[in-house]
C-alpha positions in Angstrom: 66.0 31.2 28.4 62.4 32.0 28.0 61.2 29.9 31.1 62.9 29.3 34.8 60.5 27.6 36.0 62.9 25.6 38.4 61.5 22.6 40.6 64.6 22.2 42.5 65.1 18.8 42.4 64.8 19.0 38.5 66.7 22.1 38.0 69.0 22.6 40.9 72.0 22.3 39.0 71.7 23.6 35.7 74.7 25.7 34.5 73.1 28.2 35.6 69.5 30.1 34.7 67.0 31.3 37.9 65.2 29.9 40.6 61.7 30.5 40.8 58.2 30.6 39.5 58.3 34.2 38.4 61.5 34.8 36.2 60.5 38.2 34.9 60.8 39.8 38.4 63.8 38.0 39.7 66.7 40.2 40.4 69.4 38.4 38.3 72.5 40.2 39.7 71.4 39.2 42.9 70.8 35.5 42.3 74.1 35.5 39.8 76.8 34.1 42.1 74.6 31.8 44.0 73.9 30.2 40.8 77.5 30.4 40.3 79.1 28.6 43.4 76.0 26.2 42.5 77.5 25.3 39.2 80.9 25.2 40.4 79.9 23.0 43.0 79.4 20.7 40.0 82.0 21.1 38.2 83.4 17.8 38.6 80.5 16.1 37.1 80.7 18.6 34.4 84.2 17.7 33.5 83.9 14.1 33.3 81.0 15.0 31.1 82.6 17.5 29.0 85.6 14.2 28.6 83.0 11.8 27.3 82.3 14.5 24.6 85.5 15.1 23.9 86.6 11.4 23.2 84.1 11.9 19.6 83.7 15.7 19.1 87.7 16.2 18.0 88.9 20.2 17.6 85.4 21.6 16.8 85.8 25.2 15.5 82.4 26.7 17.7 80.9 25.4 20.2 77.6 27.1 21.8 76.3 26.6 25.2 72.6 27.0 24.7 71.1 28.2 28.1 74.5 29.0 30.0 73.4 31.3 33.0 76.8 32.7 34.3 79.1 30.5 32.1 80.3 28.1 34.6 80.4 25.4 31.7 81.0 27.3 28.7 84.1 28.5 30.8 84.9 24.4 31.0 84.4 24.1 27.3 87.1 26.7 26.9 89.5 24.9 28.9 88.7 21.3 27.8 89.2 22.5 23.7 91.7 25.2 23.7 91.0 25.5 20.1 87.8 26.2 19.7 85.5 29.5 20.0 82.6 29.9 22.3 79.4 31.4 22.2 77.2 31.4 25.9 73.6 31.7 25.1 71.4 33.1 27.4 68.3 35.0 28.2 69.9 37.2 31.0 72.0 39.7 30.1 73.5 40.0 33.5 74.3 36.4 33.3 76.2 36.9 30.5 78.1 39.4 32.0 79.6 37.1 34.7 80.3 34.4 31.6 82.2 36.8 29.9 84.1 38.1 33.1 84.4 34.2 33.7 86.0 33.8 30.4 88.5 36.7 30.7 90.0 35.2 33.6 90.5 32.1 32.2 92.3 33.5 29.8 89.8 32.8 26.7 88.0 36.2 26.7 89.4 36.6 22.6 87.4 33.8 21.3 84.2 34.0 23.2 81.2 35.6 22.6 77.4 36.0 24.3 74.2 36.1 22.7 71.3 37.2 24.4 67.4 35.9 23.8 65.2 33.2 24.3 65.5 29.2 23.0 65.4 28.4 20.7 64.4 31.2 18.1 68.0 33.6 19.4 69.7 30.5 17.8 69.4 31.9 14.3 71.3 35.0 15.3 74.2 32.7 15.5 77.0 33.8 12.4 78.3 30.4 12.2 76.6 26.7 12.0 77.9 25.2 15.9 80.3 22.0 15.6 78.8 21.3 18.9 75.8 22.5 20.7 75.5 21.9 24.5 71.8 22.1 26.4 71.9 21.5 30.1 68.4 21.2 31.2 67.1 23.9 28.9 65.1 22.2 26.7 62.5 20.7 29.2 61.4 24.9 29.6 60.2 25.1 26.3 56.7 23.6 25.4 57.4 21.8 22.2 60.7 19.8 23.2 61.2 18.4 19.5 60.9 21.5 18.1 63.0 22.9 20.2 65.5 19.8 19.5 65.0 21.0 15.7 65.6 24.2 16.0 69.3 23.3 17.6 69.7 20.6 14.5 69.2 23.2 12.2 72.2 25.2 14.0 74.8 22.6 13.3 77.1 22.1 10.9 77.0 18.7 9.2 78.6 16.1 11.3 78.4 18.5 14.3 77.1 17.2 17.5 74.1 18.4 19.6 74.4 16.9 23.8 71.5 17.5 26.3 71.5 17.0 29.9 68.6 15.7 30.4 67.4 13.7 33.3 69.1 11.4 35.7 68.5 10.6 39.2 66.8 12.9 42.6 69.7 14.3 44.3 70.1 12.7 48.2 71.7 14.9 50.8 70.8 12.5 54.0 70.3 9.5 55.3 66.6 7.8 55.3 66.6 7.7 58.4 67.8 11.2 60.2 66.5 10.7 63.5 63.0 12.6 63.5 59.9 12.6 61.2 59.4 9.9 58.9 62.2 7.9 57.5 62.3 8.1 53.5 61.2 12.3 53.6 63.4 13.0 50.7 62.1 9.9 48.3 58.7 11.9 49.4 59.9 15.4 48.2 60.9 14.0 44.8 57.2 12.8 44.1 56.1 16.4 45.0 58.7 17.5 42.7 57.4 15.0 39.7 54.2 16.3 40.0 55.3 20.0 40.2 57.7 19.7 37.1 54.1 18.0 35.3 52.1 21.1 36.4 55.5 23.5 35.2 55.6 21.4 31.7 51.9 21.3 31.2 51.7 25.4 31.9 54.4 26.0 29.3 52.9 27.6 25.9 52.6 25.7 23.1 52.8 22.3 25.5 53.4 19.3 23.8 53.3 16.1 25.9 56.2 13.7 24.9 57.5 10.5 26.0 60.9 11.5 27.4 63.0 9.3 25.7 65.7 11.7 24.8 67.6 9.0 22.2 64.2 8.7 20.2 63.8 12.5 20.1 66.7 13.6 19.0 66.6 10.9 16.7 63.2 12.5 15.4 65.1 15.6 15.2 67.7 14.2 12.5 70.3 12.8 14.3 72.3 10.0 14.3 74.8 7.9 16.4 72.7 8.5 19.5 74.4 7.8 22.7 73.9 8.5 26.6 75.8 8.4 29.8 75.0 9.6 32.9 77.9 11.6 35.5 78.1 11.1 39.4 79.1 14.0 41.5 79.7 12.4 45.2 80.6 14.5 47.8 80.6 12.3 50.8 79.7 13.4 55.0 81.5 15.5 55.8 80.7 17.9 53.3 83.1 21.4 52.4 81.1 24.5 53.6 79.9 25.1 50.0 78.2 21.9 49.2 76.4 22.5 52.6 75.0 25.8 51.9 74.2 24.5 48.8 72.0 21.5 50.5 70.5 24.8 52.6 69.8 26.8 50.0 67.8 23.7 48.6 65.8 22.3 50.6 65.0 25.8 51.5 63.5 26.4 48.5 62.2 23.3 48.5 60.0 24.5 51.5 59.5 27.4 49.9 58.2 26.4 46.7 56.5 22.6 47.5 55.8 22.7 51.3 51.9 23.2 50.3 52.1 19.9 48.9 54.1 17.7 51.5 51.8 16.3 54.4 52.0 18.3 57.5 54.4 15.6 59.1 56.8 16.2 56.4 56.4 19.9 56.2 57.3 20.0 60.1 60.0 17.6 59.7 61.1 20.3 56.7 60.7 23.3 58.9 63.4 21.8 61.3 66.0 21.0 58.7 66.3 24.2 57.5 66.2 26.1 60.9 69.5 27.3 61.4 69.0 27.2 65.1 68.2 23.6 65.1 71.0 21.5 66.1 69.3 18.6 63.7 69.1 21.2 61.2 70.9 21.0 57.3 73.3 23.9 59.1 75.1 21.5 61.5 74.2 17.6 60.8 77.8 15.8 60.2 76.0 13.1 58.1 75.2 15.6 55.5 76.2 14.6 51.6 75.9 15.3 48.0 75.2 12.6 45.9 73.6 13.7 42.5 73.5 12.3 38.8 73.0 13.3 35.5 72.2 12.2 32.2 73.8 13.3 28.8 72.4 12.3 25.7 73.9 13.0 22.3 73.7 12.6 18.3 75.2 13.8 15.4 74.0 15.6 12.1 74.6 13.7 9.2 77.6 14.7 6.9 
């Protein structure tokens, strides 16, 4: 992918490309298996997701999973159609490594393949049109989302299907009411994060502004039989070590990257969440959960 320009409520869960406003100095071996146990974290929201699909997209020959960091789903595509080849597309190479290492132990390593460059223009290095082509919050990094929606159109076969993930709801890890600061901080956070993913989208080059309304634009784009659903993942208190230091890792960056922007209330309240030697802290609360969903929208290109 071209831009990683992750707010991390809007972006925490991709399948997998980097954190951060500066992607061309991130050390992507470094960040690889964080994004990883990220993603896997998911996975069961992925698999009901990647079931929906299935139920309409029967045997497809290739499927491509357009912006697929360390292959966490395209690994998921390989086990949910046996059948079917798989190409991870990606702008990180070392990414792409870990997919393919993914896929070899999974046992699908013979019919899967990487591509590396930026959406959507690396599309047309593809040898064969796609029967489906997956996007999980890729498309929102590239200025011009229709044409970017056009440019994956133009990559299917007819009757093949193109599915974003796309929106949804703010992720909650706590109560409103956690027993300092303000009640309500993380209903807070997420309007910093709206306004951040504005700034991020209105920086991109060749911005266009667009009503998100992901039906109508993939619609625009050719499609038809347009259809959305959106996936629960709910990992209730008390949460496995993983899903915790994924909240930590969050709302770390979170700090990181919006604390500017929260009043200093919040920012304080912030600071002691994410201090591991806090009692109160994200690192030891029992009340701590994972309640996240997520939004696929998909069409299909006329026969």
């Amino acid at each position: 992918m071209a831009h990683h320009h992750h707010a991390p409520g809007h972006d925490e869960h991709r399948s997998g490309n980097a954190h951060g406003h500066d992607h061309e100095h991130l050390d992507w071996a470094e960040l690889a298996p964080l994004l990883e146990s990220q993603a896997e974290l998911f996975t069961p929201l992925y698999e009901h997701a990647l079931a929906w699909l299935a139920k309409e997209v029967t045997e497809p020959g290739l499927i491509v999973d357009a912006g697929s960091g360390p292959g966490v789903i395209s690994g998921l595509f390989a086990e949910t159609f046996p059948g079917a080849r798989i190409v991870a597309v990606d702008g990180s190479e070392p990414l792409l490594e870990r997919a393919r290492a993914r896929a070899g132990r999974l046992g699908a390593g013979d019919r899967f393949a990487t591509l590396t460059g930026d959406m959507p223009g690396v599309l047309a290095e593809l040898d064969y049109p796609a029967d489906l082509l997956w996007a999980s919050r890729s498309i929102h990094h590239l200025g011009d989302q229709g044409a970017a929606l056009a440019a994956c159109v133009e990559r299917l076969a007819p009757g093949g299907t193109l599915a974003v993930m796309e929106g949804g709801l703010p992720s909650r890890f706590l109560p409103r009411d956690i027993g300092f600061g303000r009640p309500g901080l993380q209903a807070r956070i997420g309007a910093v994060e709206e306004d951040w993913f504005s700034r991020m989208r209105e920086e991109l080059p060749g911005s266009v502004a667009q009503v998100e309304d992901w039906p109508a634009l993939l619609t625009a784009a050719g499609l038809h039989h347009t259809r959305s659903r959106t996936f629960l993942l709910d990992l209730p208190a008390p949460v496995p070590d993983r899903a915790r230091a994924y909240v930590v890792e969050s709302l770390t960056r979170t700090r990181d990257m919006l604390g500017e922007y929260l009043d200093p209330d919040d920012r304080a309240t912030l600071d002691r969440l994410v201090d591991p030697d806090d009692p109160a802290s994200v690192h030891h609360r029992p009340d701590l959960f994972v309640l996240a969903a997520h939004t696929v929208h998909s069409g299909v290109r006329p026969v």
